[in-house]
C-alpha positions in Angstrom: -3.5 -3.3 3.4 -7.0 -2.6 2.4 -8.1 -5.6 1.1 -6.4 -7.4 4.2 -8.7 -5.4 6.3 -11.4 -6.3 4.5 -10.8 -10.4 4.7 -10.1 -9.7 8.2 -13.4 -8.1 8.7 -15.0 -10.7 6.4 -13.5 -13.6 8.8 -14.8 -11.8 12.0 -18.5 -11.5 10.7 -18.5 -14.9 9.2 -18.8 -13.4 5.2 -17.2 -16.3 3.0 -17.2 -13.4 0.1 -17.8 -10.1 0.1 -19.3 -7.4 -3.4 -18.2 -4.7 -3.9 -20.7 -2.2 -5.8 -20.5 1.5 -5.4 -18.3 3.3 -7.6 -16.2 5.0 -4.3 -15.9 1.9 -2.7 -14.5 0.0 -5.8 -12.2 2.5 -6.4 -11.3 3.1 -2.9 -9.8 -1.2 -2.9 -9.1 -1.5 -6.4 -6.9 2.2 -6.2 -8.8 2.8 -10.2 -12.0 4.0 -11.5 -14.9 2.0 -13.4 -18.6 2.5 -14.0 -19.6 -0.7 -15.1 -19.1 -4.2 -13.2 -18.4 -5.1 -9.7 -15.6 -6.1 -7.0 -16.2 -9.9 -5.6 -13.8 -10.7 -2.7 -13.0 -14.4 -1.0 -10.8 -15.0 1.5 -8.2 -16.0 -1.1 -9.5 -14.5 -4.4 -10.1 -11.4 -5.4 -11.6 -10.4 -8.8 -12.4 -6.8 -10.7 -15.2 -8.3 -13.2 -16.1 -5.6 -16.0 -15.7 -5.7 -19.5 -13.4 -5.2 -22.5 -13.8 -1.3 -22.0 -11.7 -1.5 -18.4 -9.7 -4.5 -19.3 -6.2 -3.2 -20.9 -6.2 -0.2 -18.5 -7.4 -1.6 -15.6 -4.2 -4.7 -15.8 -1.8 -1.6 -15.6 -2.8 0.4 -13.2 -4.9 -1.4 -10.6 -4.2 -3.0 -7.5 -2.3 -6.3 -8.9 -4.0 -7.7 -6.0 -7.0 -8.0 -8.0 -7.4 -10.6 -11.7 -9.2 -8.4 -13.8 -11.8 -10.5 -15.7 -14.5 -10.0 -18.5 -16.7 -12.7 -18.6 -19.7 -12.9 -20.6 -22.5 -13.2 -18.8 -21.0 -12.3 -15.6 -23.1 -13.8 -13.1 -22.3 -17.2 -14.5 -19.0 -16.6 -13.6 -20.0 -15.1 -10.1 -21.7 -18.1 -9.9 -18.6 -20.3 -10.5 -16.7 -18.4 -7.7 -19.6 -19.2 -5.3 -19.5 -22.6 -5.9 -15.5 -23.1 -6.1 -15.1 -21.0 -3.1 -17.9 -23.1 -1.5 -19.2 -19.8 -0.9 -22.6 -19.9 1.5 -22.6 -16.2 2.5 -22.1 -12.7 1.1 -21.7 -9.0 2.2 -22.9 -6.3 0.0 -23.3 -2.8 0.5 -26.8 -2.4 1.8 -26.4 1.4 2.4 -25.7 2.1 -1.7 -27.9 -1.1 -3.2 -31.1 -0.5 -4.3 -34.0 -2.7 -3.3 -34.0 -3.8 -7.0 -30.5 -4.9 -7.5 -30.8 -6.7 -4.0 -33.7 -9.0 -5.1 -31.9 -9.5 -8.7 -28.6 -10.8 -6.8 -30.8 -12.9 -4.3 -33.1 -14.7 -7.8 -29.4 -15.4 -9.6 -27.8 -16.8 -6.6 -30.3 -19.0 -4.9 -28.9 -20.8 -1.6 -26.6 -18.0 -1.0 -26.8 -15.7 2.2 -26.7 -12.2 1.4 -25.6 -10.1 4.6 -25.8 -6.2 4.7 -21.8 -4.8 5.3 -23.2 -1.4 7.0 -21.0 0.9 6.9 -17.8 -1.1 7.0 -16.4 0.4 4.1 -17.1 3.9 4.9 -15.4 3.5 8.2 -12.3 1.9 6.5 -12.1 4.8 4.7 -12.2 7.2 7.4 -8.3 6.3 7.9 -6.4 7.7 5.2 -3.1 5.9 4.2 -0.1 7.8 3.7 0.0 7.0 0.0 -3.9 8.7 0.2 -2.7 11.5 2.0 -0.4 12.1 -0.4 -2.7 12.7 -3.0 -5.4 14.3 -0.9 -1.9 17.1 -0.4 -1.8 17.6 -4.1 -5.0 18.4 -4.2 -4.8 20.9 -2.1 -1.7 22.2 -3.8 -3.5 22.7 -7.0 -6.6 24.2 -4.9 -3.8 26.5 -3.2 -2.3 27.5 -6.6 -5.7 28.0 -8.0 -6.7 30.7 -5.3 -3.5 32.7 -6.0 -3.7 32.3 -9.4 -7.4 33.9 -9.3 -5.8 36.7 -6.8 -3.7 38.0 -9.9 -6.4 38.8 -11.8 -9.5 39.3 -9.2 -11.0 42.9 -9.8 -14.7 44.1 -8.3 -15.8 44.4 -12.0 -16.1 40.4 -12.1 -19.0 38.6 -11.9 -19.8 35.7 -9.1 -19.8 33.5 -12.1 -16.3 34.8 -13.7 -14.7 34.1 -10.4 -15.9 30.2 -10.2 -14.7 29.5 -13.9 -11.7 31.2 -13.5 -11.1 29.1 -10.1 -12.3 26.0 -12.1 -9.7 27.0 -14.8 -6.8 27.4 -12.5 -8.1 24.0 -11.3 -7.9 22.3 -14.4 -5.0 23.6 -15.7 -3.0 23.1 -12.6 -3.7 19.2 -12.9 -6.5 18.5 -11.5 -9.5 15.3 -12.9 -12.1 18.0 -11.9 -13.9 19.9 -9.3 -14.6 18.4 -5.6 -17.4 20.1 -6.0 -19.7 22.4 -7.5 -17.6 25.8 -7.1 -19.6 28.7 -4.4 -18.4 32.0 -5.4 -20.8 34.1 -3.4 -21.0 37.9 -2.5 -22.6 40.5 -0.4 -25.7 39.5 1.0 -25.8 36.0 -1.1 -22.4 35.4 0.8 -25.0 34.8 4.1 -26.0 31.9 2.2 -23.3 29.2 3.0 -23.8 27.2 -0.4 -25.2 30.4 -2.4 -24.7 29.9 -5.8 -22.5 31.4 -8.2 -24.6 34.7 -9.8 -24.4 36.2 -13.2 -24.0 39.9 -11.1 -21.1 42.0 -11.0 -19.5 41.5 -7.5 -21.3 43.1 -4.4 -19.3 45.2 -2.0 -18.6 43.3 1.5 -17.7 39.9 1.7 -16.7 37.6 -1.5 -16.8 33.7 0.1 -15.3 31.3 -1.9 -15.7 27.6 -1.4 -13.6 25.4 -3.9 -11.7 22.1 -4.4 -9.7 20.1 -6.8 -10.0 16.0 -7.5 -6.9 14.5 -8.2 -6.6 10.7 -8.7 -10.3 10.7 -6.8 -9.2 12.3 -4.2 -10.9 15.2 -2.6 -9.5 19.0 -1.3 -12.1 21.7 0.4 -10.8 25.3 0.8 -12.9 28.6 1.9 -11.6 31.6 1.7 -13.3 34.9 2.1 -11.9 38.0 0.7 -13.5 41.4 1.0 -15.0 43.4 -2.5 -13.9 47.3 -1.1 -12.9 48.4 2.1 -13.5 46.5 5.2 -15.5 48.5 7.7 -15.0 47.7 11.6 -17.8 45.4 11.3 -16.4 43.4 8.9 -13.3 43.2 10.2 -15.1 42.2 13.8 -16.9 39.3 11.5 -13.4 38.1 9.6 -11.1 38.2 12.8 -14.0 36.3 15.1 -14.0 33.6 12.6 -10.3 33.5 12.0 -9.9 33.3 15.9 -12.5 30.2 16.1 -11.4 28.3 13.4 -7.5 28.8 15.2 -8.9 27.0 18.5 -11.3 24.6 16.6 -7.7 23.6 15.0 -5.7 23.4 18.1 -8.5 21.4 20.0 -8.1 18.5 17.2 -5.6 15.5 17.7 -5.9 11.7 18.1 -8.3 11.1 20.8 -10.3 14.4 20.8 -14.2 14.8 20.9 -15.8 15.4 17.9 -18.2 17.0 19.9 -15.8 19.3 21.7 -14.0 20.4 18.8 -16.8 22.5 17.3 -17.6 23.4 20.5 -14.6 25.2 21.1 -15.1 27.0 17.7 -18.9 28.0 18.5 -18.5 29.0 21.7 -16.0 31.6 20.8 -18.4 32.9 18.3 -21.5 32.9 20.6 -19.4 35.0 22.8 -18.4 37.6 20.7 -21.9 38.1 20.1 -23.2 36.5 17.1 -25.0 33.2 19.0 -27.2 31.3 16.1 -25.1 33.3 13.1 -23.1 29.8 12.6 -25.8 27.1 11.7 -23.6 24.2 10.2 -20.8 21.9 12.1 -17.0 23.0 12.6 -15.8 20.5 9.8 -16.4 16.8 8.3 -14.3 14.3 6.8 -12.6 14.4 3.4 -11.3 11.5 1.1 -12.6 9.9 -2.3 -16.1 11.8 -1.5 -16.1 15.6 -0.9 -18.5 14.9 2.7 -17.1 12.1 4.7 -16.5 10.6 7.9 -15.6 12.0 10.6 -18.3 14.9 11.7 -17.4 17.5 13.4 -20.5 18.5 15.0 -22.6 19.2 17.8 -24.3 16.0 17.4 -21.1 13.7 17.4 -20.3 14.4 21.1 -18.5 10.9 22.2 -17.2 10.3 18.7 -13.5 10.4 18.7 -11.0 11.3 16.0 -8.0 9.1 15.1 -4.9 9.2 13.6 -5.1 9.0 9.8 -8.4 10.9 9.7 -8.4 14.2 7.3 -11.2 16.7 8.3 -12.1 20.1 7.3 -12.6 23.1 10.0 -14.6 25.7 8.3 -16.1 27.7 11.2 -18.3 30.7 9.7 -20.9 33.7 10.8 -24.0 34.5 8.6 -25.5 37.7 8.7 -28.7 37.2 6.8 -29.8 39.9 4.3 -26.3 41.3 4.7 -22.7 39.2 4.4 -21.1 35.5 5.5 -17.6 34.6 6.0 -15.9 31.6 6.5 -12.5 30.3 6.3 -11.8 26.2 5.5 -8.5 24.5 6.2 -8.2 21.1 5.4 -5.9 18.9 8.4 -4.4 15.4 9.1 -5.3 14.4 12.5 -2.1 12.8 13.9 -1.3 12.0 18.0 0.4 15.2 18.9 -2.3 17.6 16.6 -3.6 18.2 13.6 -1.4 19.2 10.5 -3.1 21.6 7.9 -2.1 21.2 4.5 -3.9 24.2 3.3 -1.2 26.7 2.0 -3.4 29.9 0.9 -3.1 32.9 3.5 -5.5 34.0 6.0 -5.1 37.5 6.7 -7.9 39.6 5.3 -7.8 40.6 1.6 -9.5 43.8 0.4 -9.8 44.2 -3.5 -11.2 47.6 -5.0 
């Protein structure tokens, strides 16, 4: 379905191929990993040229659609596909080559058209397949399992530090390639910052924010959950419940068809008016997938951008005190025609741990 896509958007710009070079992109068609070669697409070929390293693993599990092929040198046999294909012009991915690379493929292929692809790619990607939604679930899972798994054991004489390893841990253990990300375990007044980093300091008393997800099979999660070091005063429980209650209607505003725009609207205004107007400086939530930050945005800059069915977005409204605490709470949600469905298992209601 992916690669159809592609030729179909290849026919409608008038590409006779299409190369593939950035390491997301290759494994978002090819459905397997590689650092070293390139995807070259015709209308009626499709090749994954790399090298012995790739080759015996690469026939097994990736997209059969795709010969897998290590010649030596490889643009000869580029070259080859050009000129059986009667190939005059090519997409590539102007927003990841560099200038370099772009001159090298224009002085080994001379008489060929090269055509920037924009962000075609990206945007494909923006719609997640069920098979990739499936996988972007397990992630979450293990992110899910890792927070309660950290709750067990989580005592105030931790460090910021011992509580992202021991989430990385979980993580790891639980199935997961790697981190999304680079773990935020944040507290006190570094908890205002909304990617502090991970301190070696015993835990502060107020707010512990912890921003964390899992790869599996490439495929991203994003959870924050905030949890409280001591007992929660009336303030902090003002701060938790106000961004609880404006990530619940950023949530319920999101559905095939929606505003971008609107959605974190409907999450900041309910912060502004509860009094903490210019406390939340980042957008309700962004699209996840093979990359941690992707397509969609929402944002108060994507007014008249719509969501669609397939997308899976983040809504992670917070409120920074600076000098003092931050909270925020992350879900991560399929956008489908009648809502948005959030796979994020962990509980919301405010932990205190002392």
């Amino acid at each position: 379905m992916k690669l159809q896509k592609l030729r179909n958007a290849m026919k409608e710009q008038g590409w006779d191929a299409v190369l593939v070079t950035s390491e997301l992109n290759e494994r978002y068609l090819l459905g397997y990993p590689f650092t070293d070669g390139l995807l070259l697409i015709t209308a009626t070929e499709a090749y994954m040229v790399t090298d012995f390293r790739y080759e015996e693993e690469a026939k097994k599990y990736a997209d059969p659609a795709f010969e897998v092929v290590t010649p030596s040198p490889r643009a000869a046999f580029v070259a080859d596909v050009f000129e059986k294909n009667h190939v005059k012009t090519v997409g590539f991915e102007n927003l990841t080559m560099t200038v370099s690379e772009y001159h090298a493929y224009e002085s080994k292929y001379v008489g060929i058209e090269f055509r920037p692809i924009g962000n075609l790619l990206e945007t494909m990607r923006q719609i997640k397949t069920p098979e990739e939604v499936e996988l972007m679930k397990e992630a979450q899972r293990i992110t899910d399992a890792a927070l309660a798994a950290l709750l067990k054991v989580l005592t105030p004489n931790m460090t910021e530090i011992d509580v992202a390893v021991e989430l990385e841990y979980q993580m790891r253990k639980l199935g997961a390639e790697g981190t999304a990300f680079d773990t935020i375990a944040v507290s006190g007044d570094a908890s205002a910052l909304p990617h502090g980093h991970p301190r070696p300091e015993k835990l502060h008393k107020g707010f512990l924010t912890m921003d964390f997800g899992a790869k599996y099979q490439g495929y991203c999660s994003d959870m924050t959950r905030t949890v409280v070091i001591g007992r929660a005063d009336k303030e902090i429980k003002k701060v938790y419940e106000t961004v609880l209650a404006a990530q619940k209607a950023g949530i319920a505003y999101l559905r095939a068809g929606a505003d971008c725009g609107k959605a974190d609207a409907a999450a900041r205004d309910l912060i502004n008016a509860a009094g903490y107007e210019g406390c939340f400086g980042h957008s309700l939530g962004h699209g996840v997938g093979l990359f941690i930050h992707e397509g969609p945005r929402l944002s108060s800059g994507s007014f008249g951008s719509v969501l669609e069915e397939g997308n899976v977005v983040t809504a992670e409204p917070g409120i920074y005190l600076n000098g003092k605490y931050g909270c925020r709470i992350e879900d991560m949600l399929l956008v489908t025609e009648d809502g948005a469905y959030d796979f994020t298992q962990s509980p919301k209601e405010l932990i205190e741990i002392y």
